[in-house]
C-alpha angles and dihedrals in degrees: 000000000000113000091234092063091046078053089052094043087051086039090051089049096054105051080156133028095262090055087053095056084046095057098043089054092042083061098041083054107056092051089059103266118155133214131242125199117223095215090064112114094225138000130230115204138179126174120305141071123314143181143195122197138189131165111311099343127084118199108189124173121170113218116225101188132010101248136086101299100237090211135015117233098203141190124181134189128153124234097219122095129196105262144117111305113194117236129240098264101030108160118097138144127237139172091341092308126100105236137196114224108213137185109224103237111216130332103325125161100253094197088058098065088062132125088349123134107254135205132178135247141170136072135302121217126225127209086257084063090249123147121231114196107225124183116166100191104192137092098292106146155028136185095204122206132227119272114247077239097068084038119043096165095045087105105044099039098032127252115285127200146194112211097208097045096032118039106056117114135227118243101173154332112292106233131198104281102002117139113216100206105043084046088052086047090057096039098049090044084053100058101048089039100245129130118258100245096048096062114099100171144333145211112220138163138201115230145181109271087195093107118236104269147192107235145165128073091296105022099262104133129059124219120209162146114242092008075151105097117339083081092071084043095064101038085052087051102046085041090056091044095050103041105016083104101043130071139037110352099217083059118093118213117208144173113201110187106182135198127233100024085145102067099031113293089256094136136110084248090035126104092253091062135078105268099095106042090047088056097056097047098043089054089055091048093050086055088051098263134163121239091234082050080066097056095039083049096050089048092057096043136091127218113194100202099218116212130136117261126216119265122222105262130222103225095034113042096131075078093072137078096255092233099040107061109143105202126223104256099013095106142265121334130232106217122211137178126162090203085071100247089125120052086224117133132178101254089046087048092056091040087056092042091058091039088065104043084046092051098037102251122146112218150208134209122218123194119165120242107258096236100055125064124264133237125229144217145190090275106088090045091058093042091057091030106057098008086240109152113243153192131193112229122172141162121256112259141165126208087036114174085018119111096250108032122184118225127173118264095221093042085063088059097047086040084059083036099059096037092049086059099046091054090047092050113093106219104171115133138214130024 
């Protein structure tokens, strides 16, 4: 099977953050890999394949030896995806129809929500704090948009909206007497199989029903919803699961998908936060570590930030610094920026460099054009954070941030490719 089918098949599983983490689990599990709780006081590990996860965020390493890793060979992603997050209290009526009121989580293209067939995905909380995984994976839902007739110049000056006015969806016909949000209540308990008077919140989210797909004359795009960024998930994951046992066994290696990429990382499960660094050094103390054995460990690691790159579009290449145009299907992309928006150095983007010649990847530079603002990842923030050298990779895409985004099928393969060596390569350094 290609890679990029297995992608659409993981893609088709995590229509919200905390699917993501579960599929990714559901995978992790059933190589072997164990989980560790981070309330125990203290972990006991031997060799083999193990996992944390909170929330929405999965953090897996393979140990190769049972003694204190000397270096830490990293990828990081994130499981969350710019799209339409429902608020606390979402049921409303208006104009004779139920609607749904959301917050727009991260940057997401708003046009491009329009007029799709919605369903709805995430957890809902009881009152014990438990989570209850929901997907209603039906047409639910629809965010219409204005007729041209109610809108004569919205092709010639652009469509504007107004997020709170504009992008709220339709669930159902308002009836004499119906109530929205007890009916939503209902609706919601019944989905994630919990009594009504048990739920306390919820986290949902509204997604894309058009399934991930193969496309073009001979297969080679995929069409999908949260390309960015489950496809670095995946290829983080396939890479783990291929090389985590093999390599230097005073080298780590270790997948981090963190939640809430999209809006800055600045979370208790985001990549600012604590969750990755405790791992790591709890992992060394088990082992009986010192904690300057963690530092020493971190400053001798590589974390390669996984998040997908623009491609140079077809329509649009004036967009572009003329010397810097990653192609769709012509491998994985090396991302720089000097501003810092990027975790690249000068050292990791050699070592990169020479990663990709050794495994037989063919690679792209992007650089954004210096008139036009630049995107960011979790690699600087693990750079700043930890003090754990990095560099941004991604795979070329086009569409990115809208609901349906396009990637390259064969990317996805040298994407697996690239990250697998970099988990099979020892890089710890010193005797």
């Amino acid at each position: 099977m290609h890679p990029a089918q297995g992608l659409c098949s993981f893609v088709e599983a995590s229509p919200s953050p905390r699917h993501a983490a579960r599929s990714l689990v559901s995978a992790l599990s059933a190589a072997g890999y164990r989980p560790l709780d981070l309330t125990a006081p203290r972990w006991e590990l031997a060799a083999g394949g193990w996992y944390v996860a909170r929330g929405a965020t999965v953090i897996a390493f393979y140990l190769r030896a049972e003694r204190a890793p000397r270096a830490v060979a990293a990828v990081g992603a994130h499981t969350d995806a710019p799209h339409l997050r429902l608020k606390a209290r979402a049921a409303y009526v208006s104009e004779g129809c139920f609607q749904l009121g959301v917050e727009v989580y991260g940057g997401a293209l708003w046009n491009s929500w329009l007029d799709r067939d919605l369903g709805l995905a995430g957890a809902v909380f009881t009152l014990d704090g438990a989570a209850h995984a929901l997907r209603i994976d039906k047409a639910l839902a629809r965010v219409s948009q204005l007729a041209i007739h109610l809108d004569r110049k919205v092709n010639d000056e652009g469509l504007k909206l107004n997020p709170q006015l504009h992008l709220a969806p339709m669930w159902s016909l308002a009836r004499d007497g119906a109530d929205a949000a007890a009916e939503f209540l209902a609706l919601i308990a019944r989905a994630a199989g919990v009594d009504e008077a048990a739920v306390a919140g919820h986290d949902l989210s509204l997604y894309d029903l058009a399934k991930p797909t193969r496309g073009g004359a001979r297969d080679e795009f995929v069409f999908s919803a949260r390309l960015d960024n489950l496809a670095s998930c995946h290829a983080g994951l396939e890479a783990l699961l291929a090389s985590g046992a093999h390599g230097d066994a005073d080298t780590l290696p270790l997948l981090a998908c963190f939640d809430h990429e999209e809006v800055g990382s600045g979370s208790v499960d985001g990549a600012a936060g604590t969750m990755l660094p405790v791992v790591v050094e709890r992992v060394i103390d088990a082992l009986g570590g010192a904690r300057s054995a963690y530092h020493a460990a971190v400053a001798s690691s590589l974390m390669v930030s996984a998040d997908m790159a623009h491609a140079a579009h077809p329509n649009f290449g004036d967009r572009h610094e003329p010397r810097h145009k990653p192609l769709l299907g012509g491998g994985p992309v090396l991302k720089s920026n000097h501003n810092q928006r990027y975790g690249t150095s000068g050292e990791t983007y050699a070592r990169l460099k020479g990663l990709a010649r050794k495994a037989g990847v063919p690679l792209q530079d992007f650089v954004t054009r210096t008139d036009l603002g630049c995107g960011s990842t979790i690699g600087p923030i693990t750079a700043a954070g930890m003090g754990m050298p990095v560099v941004d990779i991604g795979a070329p895409m086009l569409s990115m941030h809208s609901a349906r985004e396009c990637a390259a099928a064969d990317d996805h393969a040298h994407y697996i490719a690239l990250l697998s060596a970099h988990l099979a390569e020892g890089i710890a350094r010193g005797a």
